[in-house]
C-alpha positions, 0 to 999 in steps of 0.5 A, a space after each residue: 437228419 443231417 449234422 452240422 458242419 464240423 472240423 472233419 466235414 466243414 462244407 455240408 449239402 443237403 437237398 431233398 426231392 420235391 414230389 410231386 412235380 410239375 410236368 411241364 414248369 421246367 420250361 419257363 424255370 429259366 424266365 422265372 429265375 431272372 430276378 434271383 439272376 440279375 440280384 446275385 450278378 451284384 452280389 457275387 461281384 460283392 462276394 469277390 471283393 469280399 473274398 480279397 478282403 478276406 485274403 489280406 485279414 487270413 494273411 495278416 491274422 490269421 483269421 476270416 473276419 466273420 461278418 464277411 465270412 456270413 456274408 459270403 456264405 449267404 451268397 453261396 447259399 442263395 446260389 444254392 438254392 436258385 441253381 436247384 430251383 432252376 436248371 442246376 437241379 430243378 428238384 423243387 418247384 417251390 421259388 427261392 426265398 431272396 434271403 441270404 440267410 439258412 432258409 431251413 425250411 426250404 429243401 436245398 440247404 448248404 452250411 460252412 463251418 467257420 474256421 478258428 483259425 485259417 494258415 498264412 501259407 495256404 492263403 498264398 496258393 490255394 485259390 490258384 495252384 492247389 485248386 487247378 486239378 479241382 476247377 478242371 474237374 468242376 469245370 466239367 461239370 459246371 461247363 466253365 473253368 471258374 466253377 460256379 452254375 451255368 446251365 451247361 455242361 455235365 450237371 444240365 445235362 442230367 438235369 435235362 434228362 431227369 425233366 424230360 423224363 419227368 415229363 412223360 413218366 410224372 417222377 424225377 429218376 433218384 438214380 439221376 437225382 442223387 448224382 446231380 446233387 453229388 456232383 453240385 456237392 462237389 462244385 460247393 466244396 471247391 468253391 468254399 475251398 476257392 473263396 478261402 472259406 476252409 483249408 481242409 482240400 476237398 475230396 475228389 470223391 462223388 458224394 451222391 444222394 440227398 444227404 449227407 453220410 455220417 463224418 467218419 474221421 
């Protein structure tokens, strides 16, 4: 099992295959994911306002109040779990709960340690100037600049190739599987380290696999 979110690794990802799958259910994935698509439209224009908010109190206090910080992160954890619903992964067949809350039952699952303290001066430049080499990474792999889930560039392509598989041989490929859900990996980390969420930089390291490895330092 996995740990919690700590100090040393405080943006955990956890995701587990779903078997068996459908065949053919990918094709209409996008049609089902709408409603989930139109409700997180209005909140992710929340969790921007909200993440200026959040500027001003870690400039001010130091701290992220912790209301908003729950709050941003049952954006981010909702966004999860549509994207590995839908065409971010398509590793479940089973809907996404319209919750902003762990859903710990349900087989993508994202945690955010909350941070006692947070520094005045990273809160200045790390969003726009320490984050640009990441945003060009998860840009790549996303298909936009912001970072995010699109259902393009190097994540939807494999996540095509894994169903179109699936398809013809009825198993998703865990050699591509634990690739995409490394690669998501990455993009949640840049996001909660763009969304002011923690200080700690992510790593430019490829994580891949369902779970995460044992913290190490």
């Amino acid at each position: 099992m996995t740990t919690a979110a700590d100090a040393h690794r405080p943006v955990t990802v956890t995701a587990y295959l779903d078997a068996p799958l459908s065949r053919w259910m990918w094709l209409v994935k996008w049609l089902l994911a709408i409603p989930h698509c139109i409700v997180l439209a209005f909140l992710w224009i929340a969790f921007f306002g909200v993440s200026v908010v959040a500027f001003f109190a870690i400039l001010f206090t130091e701290r992220y109040p912790r209301a908003l910080f729950d709050f941003n992160l049952g954006v981010l954890r909702w966004s999860w779990r549509v994207s590995y619903y839908a065409y971010g992964t398509l590793g479940t067949d089973r809907y996404p709960p319209f919750s902003l809350g762990p859903e710990p039952d349900y087989p993508a699952r994202l945690d955010i340690a909350y941070p006692q303290h947070l520094s005045r001066g990273l809160v200045l430049v790390k969003w726009w100037l320490l984050a640009i080499p990441q945003y060009l990474v998860a840009g790549i792999f996303t298909g936009a600049l912001h970072g995010g889930w699109c259902p393009g560039g190097l994540i939807g392509l494999l996540a095509l190739i894994a169903v179109v598989t699936l398809a013809f041989t009825e198993k998703y490929p865990r050699d591509l599987f634990d690739l995409v859900v490394g690669l998501n990996r990455w993009v949640l980390r840049v996001t909660a380290y763009a969304a002011l969420m923690t200080d700690r930089y992510p790593p430019f390291r490829l994580d891949m696999g369902g779970e995460e490895l044992p913290t190490t330092g």
